[in-house]
C-alpha positions in Angstrom: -16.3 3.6 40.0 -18.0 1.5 42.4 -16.6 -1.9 42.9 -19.4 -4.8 42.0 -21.4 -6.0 45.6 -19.4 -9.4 47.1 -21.4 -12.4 45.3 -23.4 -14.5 47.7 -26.1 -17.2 48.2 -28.9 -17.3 50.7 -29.4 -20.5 52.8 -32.5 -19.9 54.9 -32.8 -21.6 58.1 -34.6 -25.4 58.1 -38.4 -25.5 58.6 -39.0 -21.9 57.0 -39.0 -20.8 60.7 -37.2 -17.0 61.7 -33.3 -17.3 62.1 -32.1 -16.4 65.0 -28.9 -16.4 63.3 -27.0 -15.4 60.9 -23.9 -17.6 59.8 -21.1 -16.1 57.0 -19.0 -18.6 55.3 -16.3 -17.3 53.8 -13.9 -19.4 51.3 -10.3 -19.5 50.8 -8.4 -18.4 48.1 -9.4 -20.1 45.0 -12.4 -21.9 46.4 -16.1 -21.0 45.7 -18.9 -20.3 47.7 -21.0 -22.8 46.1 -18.1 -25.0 47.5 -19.5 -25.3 51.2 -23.1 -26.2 49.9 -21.3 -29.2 48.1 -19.0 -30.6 50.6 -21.9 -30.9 52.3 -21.7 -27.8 54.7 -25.1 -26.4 54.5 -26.7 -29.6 54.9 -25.0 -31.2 57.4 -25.9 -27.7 60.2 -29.6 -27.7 58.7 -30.1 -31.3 59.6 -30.1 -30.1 62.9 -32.6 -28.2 62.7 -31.2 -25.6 64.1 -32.4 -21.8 63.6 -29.7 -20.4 61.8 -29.7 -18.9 58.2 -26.5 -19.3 56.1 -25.3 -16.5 53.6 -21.8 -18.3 51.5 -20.1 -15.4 50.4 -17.1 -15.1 47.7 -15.4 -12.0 48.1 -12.7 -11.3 45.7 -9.0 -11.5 47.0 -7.9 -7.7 46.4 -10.2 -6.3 49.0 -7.7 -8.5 51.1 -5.4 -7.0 49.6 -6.1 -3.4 50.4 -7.7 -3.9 53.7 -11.6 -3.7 52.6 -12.3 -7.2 53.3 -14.0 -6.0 56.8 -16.3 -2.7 55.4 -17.3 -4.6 52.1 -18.5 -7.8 54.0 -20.4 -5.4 56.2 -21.6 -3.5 53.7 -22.9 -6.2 51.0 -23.6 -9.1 53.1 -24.0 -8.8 56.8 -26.2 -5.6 57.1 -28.7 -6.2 54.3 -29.0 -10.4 55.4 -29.0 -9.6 59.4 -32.4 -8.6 59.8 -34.2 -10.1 62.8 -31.2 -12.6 63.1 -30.0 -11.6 67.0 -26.6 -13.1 66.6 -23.9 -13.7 63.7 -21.4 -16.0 63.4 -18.6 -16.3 60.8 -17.1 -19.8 59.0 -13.7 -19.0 57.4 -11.5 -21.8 55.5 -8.3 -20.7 55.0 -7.8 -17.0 53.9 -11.7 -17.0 54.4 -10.7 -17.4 58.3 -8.5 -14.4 58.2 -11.8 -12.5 56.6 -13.8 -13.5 59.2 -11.6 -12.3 62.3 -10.6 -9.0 60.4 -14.4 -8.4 60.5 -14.6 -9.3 63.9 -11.7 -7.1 65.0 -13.3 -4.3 63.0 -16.5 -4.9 64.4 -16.0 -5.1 68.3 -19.3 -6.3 70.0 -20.7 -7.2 66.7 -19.8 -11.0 66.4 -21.2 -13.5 68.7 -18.8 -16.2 67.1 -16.0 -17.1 64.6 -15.1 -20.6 63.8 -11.6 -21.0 61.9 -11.1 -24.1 59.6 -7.2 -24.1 58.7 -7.0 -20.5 59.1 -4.2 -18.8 57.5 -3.2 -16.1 60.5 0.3 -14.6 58.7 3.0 -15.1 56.4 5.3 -18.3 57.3 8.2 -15.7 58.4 5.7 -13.9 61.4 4.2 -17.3 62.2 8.1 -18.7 62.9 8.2 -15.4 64.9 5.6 -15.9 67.4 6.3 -19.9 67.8 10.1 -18.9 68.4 8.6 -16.7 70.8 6.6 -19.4 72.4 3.3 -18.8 71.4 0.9 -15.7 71.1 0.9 -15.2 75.1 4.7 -14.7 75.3 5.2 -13.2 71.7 5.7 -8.9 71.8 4.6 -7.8 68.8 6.5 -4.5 69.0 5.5 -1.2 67.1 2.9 -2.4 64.6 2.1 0.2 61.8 -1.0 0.6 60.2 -0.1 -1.1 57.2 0.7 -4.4 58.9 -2.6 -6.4 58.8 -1.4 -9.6 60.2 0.7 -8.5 63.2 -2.3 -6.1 63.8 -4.6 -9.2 63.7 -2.4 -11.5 65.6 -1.7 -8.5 68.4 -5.4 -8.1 68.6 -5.7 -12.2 69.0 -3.1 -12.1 71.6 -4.9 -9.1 74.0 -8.6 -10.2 73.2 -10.1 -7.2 74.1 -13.8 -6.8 75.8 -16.2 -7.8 72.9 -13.8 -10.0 70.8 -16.3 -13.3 70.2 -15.9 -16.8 70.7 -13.2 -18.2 68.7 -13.2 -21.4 67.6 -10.7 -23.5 65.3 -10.0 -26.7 63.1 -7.2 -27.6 60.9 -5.7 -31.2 60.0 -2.4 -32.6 61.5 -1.1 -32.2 57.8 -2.3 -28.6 56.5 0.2 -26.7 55.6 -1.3 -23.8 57.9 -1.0 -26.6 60.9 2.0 -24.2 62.8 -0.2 -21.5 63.0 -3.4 -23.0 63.9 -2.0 -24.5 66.9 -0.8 -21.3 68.3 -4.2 -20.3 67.9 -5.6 -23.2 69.3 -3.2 -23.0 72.0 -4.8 -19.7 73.3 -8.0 -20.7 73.9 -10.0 -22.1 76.4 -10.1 -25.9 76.5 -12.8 -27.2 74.3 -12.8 -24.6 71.5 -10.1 -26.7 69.1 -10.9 -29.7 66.7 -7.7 -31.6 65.5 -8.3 -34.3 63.0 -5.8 -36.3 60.9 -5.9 -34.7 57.2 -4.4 -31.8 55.3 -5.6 -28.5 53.7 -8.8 -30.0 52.0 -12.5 -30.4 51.8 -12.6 -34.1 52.7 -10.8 -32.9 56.0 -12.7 -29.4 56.3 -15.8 -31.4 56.0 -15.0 -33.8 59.1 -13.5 -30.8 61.1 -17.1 -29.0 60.2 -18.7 -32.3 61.5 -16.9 -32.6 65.0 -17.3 -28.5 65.3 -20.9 -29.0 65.1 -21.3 -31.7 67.4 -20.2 -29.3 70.4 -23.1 -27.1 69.6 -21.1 -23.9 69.2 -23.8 -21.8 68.7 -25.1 -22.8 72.0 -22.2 -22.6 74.0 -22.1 -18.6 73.6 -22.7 -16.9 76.7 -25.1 -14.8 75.0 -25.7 -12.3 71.9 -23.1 -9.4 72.2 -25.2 -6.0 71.8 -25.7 -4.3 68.8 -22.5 -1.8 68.2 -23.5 1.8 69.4 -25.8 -0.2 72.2 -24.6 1.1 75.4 
């Protein structure tokens, strides 16, 4: 039986003008898509008039769970809302942020840009691991089998191979995923991390989505990665 498509809204870009790109924004677990458009999200990138269309997804938490999250998002969301769109972008709160790099690690060249609100990375026990460690540029991961999502995903944010995109993160002093988005944070080039006072809510989401978009993100990217299969 095929499993129902990943439920989704279209936000087109402001002015009716063509996007030129194409921004996901995944939820956490219990949160709904419709959340971002209420918190204020959707309007507070649009006022900017910038050219980028938004698609809030909601996929359901057992393709996390058995390691679809990555072909399902491409499947029901990014391929048939891409279109002329020359760049996508992915917004994940929470477990939403872990959606958005699996993709991106899944789909190397594809993503121009992922920005991370108070991403969950990894169980408490592996996130204790790599701060004992001293961070993801000192931490061996060791043999990781195939099963083992998270120490896949945080070996793959430790090596950043050719093609992975711009990462860019967010999370309140408070938030119970704090630990691990400051090893995160930690790892990237200066610039790319917004700290605010707060904990693991919309009312601090909301300001961290605020002080992301001030930087221009979008903008800041190099330029568009190539299409996957483009030489």
């Amino acid at each position: 039986m095929t499993p129902p498509a990943i439920d989704c809204i279209r936000h087109p870009a402001p002015g009716g003008g063509e996007a030129r790109i194409l921004l996901v924004m995944l939820p956490g677990y219990g949160m709904a898509r419709d959340d971002f458009a209420r918190h204020g999200f959707i309007a507070a990138l649009h006022e900017r008039g910038w050219p980028v269309e938004v698609v809030t997804a909601q996929p359901d938490v057992d393709l996390y769970l058995d390691g679809s999250i990555a072909e399902r998002l491409d499947a029901d969301i990014v391929r048939p809302a891409r279109r002329a769109a020359s760049r996508l972008w992915l917004l994940g709160v929470s477990l939403g942020a872990m959606g958005a790099l699996l993709y991106a690690q899944r789909h190397i060249g594809g993503v121009a840009g992922t920005i991370l609100l108070a991403p969950f990375l990894g169980t408490a026990g592996l996130i204790a691991e790599v701060a004992a460690a001293g961070g993801l540029a000192r931490w061996d991961p060791g043999a990781v089998r195939p099963v083992d999502i998270e120490r896949q995903l945080l070996a793959w944010l430790k090596t950043k191979p050719p093609g992975t995109p711009e990462l860019h993160v967010g999370y309140g002093r408070g938030d119970r995923f704090a630990g691990a988005a400051a090893l995160l944070a930690d790892a990237l080039p200066a610039g790319r991390a917004v700290v605010t006072d707060g904990g693991h809510d919309w009312p601090t989401w909301s300001r961290l989505w605020r002080e992301t978009l001030d930087r221009n993100p979008f903008a800041l990217a190099a330029r568009p990665p190539k299409p996957e299969g483009e030489a």
